[in-house]
SEFI-210778 format. One line per field, with one value per residue (C-alpha): residue number from 1; residue in one letter; x, y, z. Coordinates in Angstrom, 3 decimals, padded with zeros to 6 digits. Example, Ala and Ser with C-alpha at 12.3 -4.5 7.8 and 13.67 -1.06 7.14 Angstrom:
SEFI-210778
n: [1/2]
res: [A/S]
X: [012.300/013.670]
Y: [-004.500/-001.060]
Z: [007.800/007.140]
This chain:
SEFI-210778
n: [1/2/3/4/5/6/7/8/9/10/11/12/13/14/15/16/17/18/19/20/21/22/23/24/25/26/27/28/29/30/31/32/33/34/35/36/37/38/39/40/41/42/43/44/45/46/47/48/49/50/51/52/53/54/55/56/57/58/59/60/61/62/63/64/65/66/67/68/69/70/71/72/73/74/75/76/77/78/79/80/81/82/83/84/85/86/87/88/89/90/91/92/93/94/95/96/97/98/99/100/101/102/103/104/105/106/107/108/109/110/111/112/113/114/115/116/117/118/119/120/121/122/123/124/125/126/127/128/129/130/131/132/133/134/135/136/137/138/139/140/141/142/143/144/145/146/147/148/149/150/151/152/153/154/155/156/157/158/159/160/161/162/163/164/165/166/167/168/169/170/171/172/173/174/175/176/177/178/179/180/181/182/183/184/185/186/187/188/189/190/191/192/193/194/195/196/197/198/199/200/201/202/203/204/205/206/207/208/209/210/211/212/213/214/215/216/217/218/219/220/221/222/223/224/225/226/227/228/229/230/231/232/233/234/235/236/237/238/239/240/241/242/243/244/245/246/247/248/249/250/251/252/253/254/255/256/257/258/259/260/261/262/263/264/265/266/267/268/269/270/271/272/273/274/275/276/277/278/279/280/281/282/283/284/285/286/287/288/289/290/291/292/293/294/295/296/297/298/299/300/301/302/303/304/305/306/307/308/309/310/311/312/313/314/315/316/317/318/319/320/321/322/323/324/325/326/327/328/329/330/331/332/333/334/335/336/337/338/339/340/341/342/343/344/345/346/347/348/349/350/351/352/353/354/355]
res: [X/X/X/X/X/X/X/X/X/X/X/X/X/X/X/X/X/X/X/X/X/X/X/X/X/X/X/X/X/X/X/X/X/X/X/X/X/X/X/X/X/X/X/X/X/X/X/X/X/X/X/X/X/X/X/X/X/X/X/X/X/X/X/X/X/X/X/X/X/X/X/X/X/X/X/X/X/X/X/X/X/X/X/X/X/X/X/X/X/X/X/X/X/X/X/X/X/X/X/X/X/X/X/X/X/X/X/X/X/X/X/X/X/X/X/X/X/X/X/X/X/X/X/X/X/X/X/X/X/X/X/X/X/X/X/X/X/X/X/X/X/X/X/X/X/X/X/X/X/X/X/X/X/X/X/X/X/X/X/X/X/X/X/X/X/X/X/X/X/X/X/X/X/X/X/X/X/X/X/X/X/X/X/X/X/X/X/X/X/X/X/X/X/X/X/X/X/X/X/X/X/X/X/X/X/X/X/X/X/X/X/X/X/X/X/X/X/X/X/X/X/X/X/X/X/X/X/X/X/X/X/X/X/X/X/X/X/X/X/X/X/X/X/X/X/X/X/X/X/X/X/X/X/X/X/X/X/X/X/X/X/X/X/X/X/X/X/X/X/X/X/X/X/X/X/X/X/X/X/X/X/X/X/X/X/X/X/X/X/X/X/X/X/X/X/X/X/X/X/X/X/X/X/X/X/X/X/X/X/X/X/X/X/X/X/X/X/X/X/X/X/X/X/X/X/X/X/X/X/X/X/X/X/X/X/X/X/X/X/X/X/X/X/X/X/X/X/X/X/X/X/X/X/X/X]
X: [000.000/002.823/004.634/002.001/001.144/005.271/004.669/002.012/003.577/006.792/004.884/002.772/005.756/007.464/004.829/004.295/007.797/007.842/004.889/006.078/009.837/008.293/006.731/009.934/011.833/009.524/008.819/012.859/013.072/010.752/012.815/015.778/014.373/013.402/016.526/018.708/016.075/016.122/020.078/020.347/018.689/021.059/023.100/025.539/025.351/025.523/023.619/020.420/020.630/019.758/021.878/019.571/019.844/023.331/023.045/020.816/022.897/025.791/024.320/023.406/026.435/028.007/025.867/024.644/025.886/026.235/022.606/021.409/022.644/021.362/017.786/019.162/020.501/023.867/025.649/026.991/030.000/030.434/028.338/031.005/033.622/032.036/032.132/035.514/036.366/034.703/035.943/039.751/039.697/036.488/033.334/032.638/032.760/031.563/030.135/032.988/034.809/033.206/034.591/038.252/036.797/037.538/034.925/032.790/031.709/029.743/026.564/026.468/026.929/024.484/021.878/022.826/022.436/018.636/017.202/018.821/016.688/013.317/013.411/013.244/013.977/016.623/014.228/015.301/012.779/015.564/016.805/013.036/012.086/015.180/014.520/011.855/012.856/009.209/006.442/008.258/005.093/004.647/002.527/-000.452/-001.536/-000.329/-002.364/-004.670/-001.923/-002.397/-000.398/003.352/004.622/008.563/010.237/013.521/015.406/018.620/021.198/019.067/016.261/012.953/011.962/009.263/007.944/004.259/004.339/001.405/000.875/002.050/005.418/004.400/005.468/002.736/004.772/008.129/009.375/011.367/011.681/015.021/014.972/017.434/019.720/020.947/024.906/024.149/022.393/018.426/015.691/012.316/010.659/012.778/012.399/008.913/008.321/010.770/009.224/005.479/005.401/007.037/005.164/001.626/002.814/003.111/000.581/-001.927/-001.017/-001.821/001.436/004.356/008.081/011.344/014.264/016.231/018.196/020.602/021.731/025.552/025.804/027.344/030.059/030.259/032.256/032.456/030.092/028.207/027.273/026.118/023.556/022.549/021.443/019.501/017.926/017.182/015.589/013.459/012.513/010.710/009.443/007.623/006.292/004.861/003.247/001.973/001.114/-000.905/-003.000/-004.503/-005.413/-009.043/-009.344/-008.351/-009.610/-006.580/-002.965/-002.179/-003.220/-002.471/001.290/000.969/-000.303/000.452/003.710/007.288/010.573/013.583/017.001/019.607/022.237/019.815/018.253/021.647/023.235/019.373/020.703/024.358/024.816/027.846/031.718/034.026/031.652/031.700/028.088/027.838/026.326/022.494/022.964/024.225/020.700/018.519/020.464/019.555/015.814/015.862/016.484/013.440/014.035/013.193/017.207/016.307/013.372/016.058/018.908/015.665/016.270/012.704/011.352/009.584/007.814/009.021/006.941/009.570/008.610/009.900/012.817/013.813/013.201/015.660/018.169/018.016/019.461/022.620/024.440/024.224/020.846/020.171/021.928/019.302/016.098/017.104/016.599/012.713/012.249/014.143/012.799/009.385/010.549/012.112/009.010/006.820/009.002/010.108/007.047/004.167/005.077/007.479/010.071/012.959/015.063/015.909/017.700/021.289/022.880/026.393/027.511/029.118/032.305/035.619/037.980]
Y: [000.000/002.520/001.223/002.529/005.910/006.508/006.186/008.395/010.871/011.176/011.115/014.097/016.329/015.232/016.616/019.944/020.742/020.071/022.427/024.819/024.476/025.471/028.762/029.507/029.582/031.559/034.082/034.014/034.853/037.437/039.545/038.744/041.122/043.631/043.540/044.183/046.635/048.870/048.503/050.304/053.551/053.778/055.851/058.113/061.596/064.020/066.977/064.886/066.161/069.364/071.339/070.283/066.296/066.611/068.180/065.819/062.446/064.585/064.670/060.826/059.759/061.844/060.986/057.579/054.572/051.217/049.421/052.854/052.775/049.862/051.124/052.015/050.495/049.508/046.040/045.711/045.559/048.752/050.483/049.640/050.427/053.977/054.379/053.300/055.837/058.609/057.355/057.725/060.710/062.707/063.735/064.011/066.998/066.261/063.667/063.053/062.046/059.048/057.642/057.779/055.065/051.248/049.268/052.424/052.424/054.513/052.778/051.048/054.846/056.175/053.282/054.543/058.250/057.350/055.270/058.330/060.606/058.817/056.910/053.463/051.340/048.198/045.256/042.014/039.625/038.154/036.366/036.118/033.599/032.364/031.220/029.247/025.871/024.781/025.723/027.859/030.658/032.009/034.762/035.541/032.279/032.279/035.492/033.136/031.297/031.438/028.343/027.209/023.663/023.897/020.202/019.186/015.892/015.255/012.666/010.673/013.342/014.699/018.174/020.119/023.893/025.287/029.324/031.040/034.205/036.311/034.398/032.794/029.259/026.719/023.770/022.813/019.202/016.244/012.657/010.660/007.955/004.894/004.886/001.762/000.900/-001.204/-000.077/000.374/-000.187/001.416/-000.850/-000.006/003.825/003.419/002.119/004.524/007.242/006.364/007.086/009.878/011.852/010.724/012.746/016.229/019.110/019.895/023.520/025.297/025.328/022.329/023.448/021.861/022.581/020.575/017.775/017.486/020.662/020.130/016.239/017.697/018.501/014.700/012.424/010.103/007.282/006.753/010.244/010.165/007.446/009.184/012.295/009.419/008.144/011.833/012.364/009.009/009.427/013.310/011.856/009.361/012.515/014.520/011.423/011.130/014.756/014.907/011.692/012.702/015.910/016.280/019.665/018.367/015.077/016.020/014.912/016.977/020.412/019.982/019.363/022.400/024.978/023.398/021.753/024.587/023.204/026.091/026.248/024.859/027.131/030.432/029.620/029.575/033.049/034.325/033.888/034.943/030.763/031.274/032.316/032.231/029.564/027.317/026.651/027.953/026.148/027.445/028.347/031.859/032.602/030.634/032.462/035.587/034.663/033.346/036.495/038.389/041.472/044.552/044.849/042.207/044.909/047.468/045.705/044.065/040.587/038.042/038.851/035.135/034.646/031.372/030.171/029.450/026.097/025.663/028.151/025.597/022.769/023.953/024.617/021.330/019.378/018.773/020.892/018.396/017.741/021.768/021.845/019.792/021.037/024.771/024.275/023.509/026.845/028.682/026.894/028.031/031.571/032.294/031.203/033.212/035.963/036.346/034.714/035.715/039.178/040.008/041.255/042.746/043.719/040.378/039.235/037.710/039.273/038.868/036.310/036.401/038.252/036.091/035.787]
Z: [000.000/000.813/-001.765/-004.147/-001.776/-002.182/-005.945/-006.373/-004.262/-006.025/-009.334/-008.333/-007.238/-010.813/-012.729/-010.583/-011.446/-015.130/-015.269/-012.713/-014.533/-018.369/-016.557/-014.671/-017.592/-019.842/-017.001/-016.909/-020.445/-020.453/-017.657/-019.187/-022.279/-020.225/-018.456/-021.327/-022.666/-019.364/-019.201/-022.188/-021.568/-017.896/-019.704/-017.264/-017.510/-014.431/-016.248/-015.540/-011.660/-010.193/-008.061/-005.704/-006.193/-006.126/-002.557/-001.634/-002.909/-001.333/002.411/002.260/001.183/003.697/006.866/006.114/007.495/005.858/007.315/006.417/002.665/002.050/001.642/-001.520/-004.824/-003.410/-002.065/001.957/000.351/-001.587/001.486/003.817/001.430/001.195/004.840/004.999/002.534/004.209/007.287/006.656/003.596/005.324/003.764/-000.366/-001.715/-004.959/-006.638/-008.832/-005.671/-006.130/-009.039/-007.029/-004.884/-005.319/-007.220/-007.946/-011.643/-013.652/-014.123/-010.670/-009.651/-011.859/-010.170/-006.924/-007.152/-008.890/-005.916/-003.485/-005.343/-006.741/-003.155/-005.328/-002.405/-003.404/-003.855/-002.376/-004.373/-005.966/-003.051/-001.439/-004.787/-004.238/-000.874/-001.955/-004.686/-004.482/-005.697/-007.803/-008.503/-004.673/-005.236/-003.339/-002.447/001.198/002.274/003.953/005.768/009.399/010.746/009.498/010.298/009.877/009.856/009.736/009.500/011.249/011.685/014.524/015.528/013.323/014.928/014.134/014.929/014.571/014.208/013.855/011.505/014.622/014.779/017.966/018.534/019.454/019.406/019.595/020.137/018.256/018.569/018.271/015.913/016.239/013.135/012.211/011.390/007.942/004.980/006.034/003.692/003.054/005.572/007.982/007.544/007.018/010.424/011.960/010.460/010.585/014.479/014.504/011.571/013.185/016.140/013.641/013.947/010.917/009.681/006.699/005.049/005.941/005.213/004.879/003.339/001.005/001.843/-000.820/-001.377/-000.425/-002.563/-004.450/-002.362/-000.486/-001.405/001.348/000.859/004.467/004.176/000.958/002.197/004.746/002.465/000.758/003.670/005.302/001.403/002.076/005.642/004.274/001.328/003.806/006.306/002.986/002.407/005.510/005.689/001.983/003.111/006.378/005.078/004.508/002.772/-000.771/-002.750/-004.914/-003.842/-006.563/-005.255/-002.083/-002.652/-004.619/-002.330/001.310/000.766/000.290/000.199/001.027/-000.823/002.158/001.615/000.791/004.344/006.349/004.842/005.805/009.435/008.980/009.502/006.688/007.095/004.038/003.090/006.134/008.136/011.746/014.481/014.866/018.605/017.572/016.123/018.285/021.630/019.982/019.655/022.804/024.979/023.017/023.846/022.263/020.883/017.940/016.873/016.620/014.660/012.265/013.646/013.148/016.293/017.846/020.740/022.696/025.827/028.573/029.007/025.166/026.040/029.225/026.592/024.208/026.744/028.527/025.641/024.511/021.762/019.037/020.080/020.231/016.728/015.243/016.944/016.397/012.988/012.391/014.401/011.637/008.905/009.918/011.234/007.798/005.797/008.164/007.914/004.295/002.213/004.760/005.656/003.144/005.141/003.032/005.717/007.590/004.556/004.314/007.145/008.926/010.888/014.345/014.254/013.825/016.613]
């Protein structure tokens, strides 16, 4: 019977994504006309600004700082390189001071002193979409969305985290799972996993992230089956998930509209989780979320509210097993955050400084 449910299952998702993949790439297309079409018109030429907008680019440039700057069309990178500049050679005096400075060219430049004075805020869609590697067409169709179920499948423990639209947590809890030293089959995952997905919350929308996101990148072969098992073991709790659902007759839609997988490595540089491309341990961010207190409001941190009962929780476990439960609570805190409110600002930030 799960043999066939499995089938199905995988069967549906396969034909989503050929459908959804033909409409990515003619949407794709389309902007990449546009693109080139608007590219061609940024043509550089200072005469197009007042007296005035040159003051006024003048005074930001001057007084800004870098998390300020980047309400406009500019990177972190050349931000802090501005500051820097300002920093050790003093305030601009012109706008052709500008061009002096590393990396500055003349249409970035041109960009930049536009969104100063039209106010066209830097758009961070880009990375939003990219966030999100299935269903590829968000668009409105979570406005309704009042419940998130984030899941996530470690080594030897499934966690999950239920955030309502308020980013409030309702549950929080895992279950260990015994892993096995030989090769496991899907019988043996089945009934592992069974249990254990029975136990997960109905929500409107379930979300995981990807599981083999860094194969690419493995070369030893126990680990490589144990991204295949980890793949299994969610394909098994989607299952799960689509069947005891009573709202649609269709497998079909509901894997469509209820079921969002994130991009692994888009999720941990959302939390500042990456350092000259190495992951971070989760506790930096979940320590931070933990305190909630009114400083995460005021550097844009995802503000969450945690009962203390799930704070104590949490704490009581041991790092590795922190490491793995810390991560359904992001999972469902960044799709809350970035798809359901649209939050621009809690995007890629830094990591804790080196030592």
């Amino acid at each position: 019977m799960w043999n066939r449910m499995l089938t199905r299952f995988f069967s549906t998702i396969i034909k989503i994504q050929r459908v959804q993949k033909k409409i990515y790439k003619n949407s794709i297309l389309s902007a990449t006309t546009v693109f080139k079409t608007s590219m061609c018109t940024d043509i550089f030429d200072m005469n197009l600004f007042s007296s005035e907008d040159k003051k006024k680019i003048l005074e930001v440039i001057n007084n800004k700082t870098t998390e300020d700057l980047l309400q406009y069309s500019i990177t972190k990178k050349r931000a802090q390189i501005l500051e820097s500049y300002r920093e050790n050679n003093g305030p601009f005096e012109s706008l052709d001071d500008l061009l002096q400075v590393q990396d500055m060219k003349n249409k970035w430049i041109y960009n930049f002193y536009k969104s100063i004075i039209y106010g066209k805020k830097r758009k961070n869609s880009k990375i939003t979409s990219g966030l999100i590697m299935t269903p590829r067409n968000i668009g409105n169709n979570h406005k309704n969305v009042n419940t998130v179920l984030g899941i996530y499948i470690g080594h030897d423990i499934i966690s999950w985290s239920l955030l309502n639209r308020n980013c409030e947590v309702l549950q929080w809890s895992y279950k260990s799972f015994p892993r096995k030293e030989q090769k496991e089959n899907i019988l043996s995952l089945l009934q592992a996993t069974l249990p254990i997905a029975k136990k997960l919350p109905k929500a409107d929308r379930y979300v995981m992230q990807e599981t083999g996101g860094d194969m690419g990148y493995i070369q030893n072969t126990q680990f490589y089956q144990n991204f295949i098992q980890r793949s299994i073991i969610g394909a098994i709790i989607l299952s799960h998930l689509t069947l005891v659902d009573n709202k649609f007759n269709d497998t079909t839609e509901f894997v469509a509209n209820n079921i969002c997988i994130l991009r692994q490595r888009v999720l941990r540089k959302i939390y500042g989780l990456v350092i000259n491309n190495e992951t971070i341990s989760t506790q930096y961010m979940l320590q931070k979320l933990l305190q909630g207190n009114d400083e995460l409001i005021k550097i844009k941190e995802p503000k969450v509210l945690i009962r203390a009962e799930l704070r104590n929780m949490y704490n009581a476990q041991s790092s590795i097993c922190q490491e793995q439960i810390g991560w359904s609570l992001l999972i469902a805190l960044a799709f809350v955050e970035l798809i359901l409110h649209k939050r621009t600002d809690m995007v890629l930030r830094e990591g804790p400084p080196q030592k």
